[in-house]
C-alpha positions as CSV (number, residue, x, y, z in Angstrom):
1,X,-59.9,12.1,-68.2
2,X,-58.2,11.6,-71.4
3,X,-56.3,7.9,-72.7
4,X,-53.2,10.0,-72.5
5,X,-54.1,11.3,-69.1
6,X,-54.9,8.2,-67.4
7,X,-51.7,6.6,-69.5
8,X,-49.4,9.2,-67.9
9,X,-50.6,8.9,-64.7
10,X,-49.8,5.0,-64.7
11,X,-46.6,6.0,-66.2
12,X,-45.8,8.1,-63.3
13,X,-46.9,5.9,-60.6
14,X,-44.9,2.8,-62.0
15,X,-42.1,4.9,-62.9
16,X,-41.9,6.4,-59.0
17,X,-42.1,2.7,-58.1
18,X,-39.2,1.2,-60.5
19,X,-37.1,4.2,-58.9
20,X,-37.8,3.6,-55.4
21,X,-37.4,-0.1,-55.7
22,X,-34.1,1.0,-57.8
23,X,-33.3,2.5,-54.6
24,X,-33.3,0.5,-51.7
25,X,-31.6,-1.9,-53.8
26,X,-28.5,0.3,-54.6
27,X,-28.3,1.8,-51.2
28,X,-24.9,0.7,-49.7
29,X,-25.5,-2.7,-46.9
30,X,-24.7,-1.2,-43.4
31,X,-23.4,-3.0,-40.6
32,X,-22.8,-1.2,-37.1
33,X,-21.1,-2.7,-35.0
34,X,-21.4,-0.6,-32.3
35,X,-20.5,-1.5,-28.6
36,X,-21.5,1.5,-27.2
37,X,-18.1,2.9,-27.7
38,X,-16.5,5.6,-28.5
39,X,-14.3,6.4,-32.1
40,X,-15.2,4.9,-35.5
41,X,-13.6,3.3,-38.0
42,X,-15.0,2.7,-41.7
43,X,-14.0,0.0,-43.8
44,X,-15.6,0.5,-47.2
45,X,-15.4,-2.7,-49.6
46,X,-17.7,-2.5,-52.6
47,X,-21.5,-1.3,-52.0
48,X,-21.2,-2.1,-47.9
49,X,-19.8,-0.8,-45.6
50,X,-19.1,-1.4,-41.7
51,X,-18.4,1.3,-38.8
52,X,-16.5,-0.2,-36.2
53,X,-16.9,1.2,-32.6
54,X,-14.0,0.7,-31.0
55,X,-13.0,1.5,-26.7
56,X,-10.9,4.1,-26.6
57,X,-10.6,4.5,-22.9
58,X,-12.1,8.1,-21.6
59,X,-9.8,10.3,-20.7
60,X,-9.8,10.6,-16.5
61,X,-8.6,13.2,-14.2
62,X,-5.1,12.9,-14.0
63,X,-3.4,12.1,-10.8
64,X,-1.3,13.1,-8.6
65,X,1.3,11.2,-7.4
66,X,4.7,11.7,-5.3
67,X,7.7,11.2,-7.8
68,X,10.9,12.1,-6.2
69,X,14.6,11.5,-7.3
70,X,15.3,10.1,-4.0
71,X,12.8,7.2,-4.6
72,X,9.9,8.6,-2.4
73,X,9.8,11.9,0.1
74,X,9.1,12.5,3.7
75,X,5.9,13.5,4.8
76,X,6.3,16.1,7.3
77,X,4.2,17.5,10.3
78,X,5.4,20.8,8.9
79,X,7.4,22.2,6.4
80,X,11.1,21.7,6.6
81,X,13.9,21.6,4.2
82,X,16.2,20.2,6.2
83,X,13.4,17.1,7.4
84,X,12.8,16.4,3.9
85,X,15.9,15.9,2.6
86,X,16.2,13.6,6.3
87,X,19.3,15.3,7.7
88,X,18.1,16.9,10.9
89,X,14.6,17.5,12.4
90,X,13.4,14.0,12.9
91,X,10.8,14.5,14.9
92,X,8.9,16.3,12.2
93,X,8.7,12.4,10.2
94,X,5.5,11.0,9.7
95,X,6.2,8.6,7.4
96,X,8.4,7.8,4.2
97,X,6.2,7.8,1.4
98,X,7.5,5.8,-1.9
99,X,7.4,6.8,-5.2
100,X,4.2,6.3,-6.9
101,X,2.0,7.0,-4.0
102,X,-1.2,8.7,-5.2
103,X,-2.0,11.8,-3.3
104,X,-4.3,14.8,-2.9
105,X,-3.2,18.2,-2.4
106,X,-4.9,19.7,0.5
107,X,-3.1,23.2,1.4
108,X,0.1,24.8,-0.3
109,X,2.9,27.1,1.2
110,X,6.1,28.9,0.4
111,X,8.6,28.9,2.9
112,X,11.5,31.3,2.5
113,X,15.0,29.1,3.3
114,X,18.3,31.6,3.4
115,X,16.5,33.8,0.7
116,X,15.5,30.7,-1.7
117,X,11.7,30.6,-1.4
118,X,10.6,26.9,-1.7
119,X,7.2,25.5,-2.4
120,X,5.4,22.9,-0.3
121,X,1.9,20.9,-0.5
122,X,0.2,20.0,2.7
123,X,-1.5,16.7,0.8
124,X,-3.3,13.3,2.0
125,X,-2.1,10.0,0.8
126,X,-4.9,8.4,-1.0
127,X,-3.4,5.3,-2.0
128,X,-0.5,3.2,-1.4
129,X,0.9,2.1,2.2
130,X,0.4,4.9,4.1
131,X,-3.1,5.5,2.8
132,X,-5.0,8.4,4.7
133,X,-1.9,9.9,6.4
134,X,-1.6,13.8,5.8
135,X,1.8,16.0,6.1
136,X,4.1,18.0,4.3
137,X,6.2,17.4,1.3
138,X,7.9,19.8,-1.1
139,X,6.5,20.9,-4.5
140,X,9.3,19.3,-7.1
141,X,8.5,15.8,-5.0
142,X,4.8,15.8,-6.4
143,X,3.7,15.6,-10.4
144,X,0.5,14.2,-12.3
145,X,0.6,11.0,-13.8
């Protein structure tokens, strides 16, 4: 091998060295500070930067819940307009369910009422007072929260 040869070869192999070195030195300072989160935010400030993991609360099924304008509905042993609004029928009252109520819809039904169909959902209360009772209450008295 030539003077030149072996020069250029040292050349190279320093110079590959000074430019790695150059490297890791220049790379931008990283700092995670992940909580096992979910999201990111980056706040970038001169050569460093720092991801910040932040909870954003998943996303769960929504619920179901009884939401009536007359502050909580009837459940029925059967479906009944005239029991749910509580003017005759009585004896068809399980209990008074309040607004709020969680529920789980179990069966649905249209009942035709002087040639207005209605809709009702046979459902199970799954939290609140009357927690596992199951009846009747009409369609516009239930929503998902």
């Amino acid at each position: 091998m030539t003077k030149l040869g072996k020069f250029a070869s040292i050349a190279t192999i320093i110079g590959t060295a000074i430019a790695g070195v150059s490297y890791l030195n220049a790379s931008p300072q990283v700092v995670n500070n992940n909580q096992n989160n979910s999201g990111s935010i980056v706040n970038q400030s001169g050569e460093s930067f720092t991801t910040n993991n932040f909870n954003l609360a998943p996303q769960s099924e929504p619920k179901l819940v009884i939401d009536s304008i007359n502050n909580g509905s009837w459940l029925l042993r059967k479906p009944d307009i005239l029991a749910a609004h509580g003017v005759n029928n009585k004896d068809l009252h399980i209990e008074r369910v309040n607004n709020g109520s969680r529920i789980e819809v179990i069966d649905s039904a249209k009942l035709d009422v002087e040639g207005q169909m209605t809709s009702w959902y046979q459902v199970r209360v799954i939290q609140g007072m009357h927690k596992g009772k199951v009846g009747w209450v009409m369609q516009p008295d239930v929503r998902y929260q």
